[in-house]
C-alpha positions as CSV (number, residue, x, y, z in Angstrom):
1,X,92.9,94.1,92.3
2,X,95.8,92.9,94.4
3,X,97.3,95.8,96.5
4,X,100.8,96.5,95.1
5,X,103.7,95.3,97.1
6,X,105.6,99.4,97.2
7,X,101.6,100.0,99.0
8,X,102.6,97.2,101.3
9,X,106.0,98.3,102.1
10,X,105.1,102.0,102.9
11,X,102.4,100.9,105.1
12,X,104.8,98.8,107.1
13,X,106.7,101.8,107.7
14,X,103.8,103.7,108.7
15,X,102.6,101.4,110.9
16,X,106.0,101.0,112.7
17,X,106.4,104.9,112.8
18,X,103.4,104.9,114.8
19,X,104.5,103.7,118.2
20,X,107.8,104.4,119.7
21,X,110.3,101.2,119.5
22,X,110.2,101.3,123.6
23,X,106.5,100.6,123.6
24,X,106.0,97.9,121.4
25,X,105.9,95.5,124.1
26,X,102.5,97.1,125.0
27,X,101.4,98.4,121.6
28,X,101.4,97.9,117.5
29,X,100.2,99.1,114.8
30,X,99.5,96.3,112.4
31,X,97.4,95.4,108.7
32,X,95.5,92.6,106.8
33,X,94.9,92.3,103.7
34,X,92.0,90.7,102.0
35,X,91.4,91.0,98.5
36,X,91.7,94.6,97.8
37,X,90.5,95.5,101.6
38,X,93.6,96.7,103.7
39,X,92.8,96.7,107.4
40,X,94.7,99.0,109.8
41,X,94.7,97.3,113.5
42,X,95.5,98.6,116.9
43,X,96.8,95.3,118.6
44,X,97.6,95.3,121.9
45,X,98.8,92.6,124.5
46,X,97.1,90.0,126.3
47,X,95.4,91.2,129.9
48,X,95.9,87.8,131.3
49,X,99.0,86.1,129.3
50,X,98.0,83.2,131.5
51,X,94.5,82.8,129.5
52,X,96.4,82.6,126.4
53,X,99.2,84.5,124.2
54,X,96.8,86.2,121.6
55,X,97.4,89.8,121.4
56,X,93.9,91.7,120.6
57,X,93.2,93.5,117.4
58,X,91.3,96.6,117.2
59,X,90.7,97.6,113.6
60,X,91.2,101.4,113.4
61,X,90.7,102.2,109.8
62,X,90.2,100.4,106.4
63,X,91.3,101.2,102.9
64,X,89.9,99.6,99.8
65,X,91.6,99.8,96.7
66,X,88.9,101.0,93.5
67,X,89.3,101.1,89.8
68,X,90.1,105.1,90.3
69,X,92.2,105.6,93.8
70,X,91.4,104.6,97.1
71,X,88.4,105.1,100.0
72,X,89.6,105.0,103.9
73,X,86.9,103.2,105.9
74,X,85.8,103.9,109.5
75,X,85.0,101.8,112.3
76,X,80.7,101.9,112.7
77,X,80.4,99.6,115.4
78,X,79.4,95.6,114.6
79,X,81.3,95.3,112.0
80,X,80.1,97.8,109.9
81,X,82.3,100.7,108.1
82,X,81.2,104.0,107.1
83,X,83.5,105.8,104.3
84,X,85.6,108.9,105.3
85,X,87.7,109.9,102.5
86,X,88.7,108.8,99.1
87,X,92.1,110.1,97.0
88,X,95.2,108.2,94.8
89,X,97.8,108.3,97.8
90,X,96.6,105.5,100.7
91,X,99.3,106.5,103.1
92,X,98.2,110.2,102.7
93,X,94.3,108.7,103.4
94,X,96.0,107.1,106.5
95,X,97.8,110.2,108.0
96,X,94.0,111.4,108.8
97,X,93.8,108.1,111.5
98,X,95.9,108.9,114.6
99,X,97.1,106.6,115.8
């Protein structure tokens, strides 16, 4: 199931409404998408720019699209997920993660 591309523009707004414009320089909330996986991502900037220009990614919640709504995912450490929450809305799944 392809996640639907209204799902993909209100979770660009959420993600920018989560850090102020004036820190964005040092902070952003991001997602990936992979199949019918959404990733939520902390990224932040590089320690040492001099080491390289990559910006780290933290992922900070997940949401999978199923045949009746949608589960929010949380971070278990190594990779793993552990489920939190399911309902229809994924933005209202989201507004439990604070960012």
């Amino acid at each position: 199931m392809a996640v639907p591309e209204e799902i993909r523009t209100r979770l660009s707004q959420w993600c920018a409404a989560r850090v102020p414009a004036g820190e964005r320089d040092q902070r952003q909330i991001a997602y990936t998408i992979h199949g019918n996986a959404i990733t939520i991502l902390d990224r932040r900037p590089p320690a040492y720019p001099e080491l390289g220009p990559a910006w780290s990614a933290t992922p900070m919640a997940r949401l999978v699209r199923k045949p009746d709504g949608w589960q929010l995912d949380r971070p278990a450490g190594r990779g793993e997920w552990r489920p939190d929450a399911t309902g229809s809305d994924p933005i209202e799944l989201l507004e439990r993660v604070r960012a």
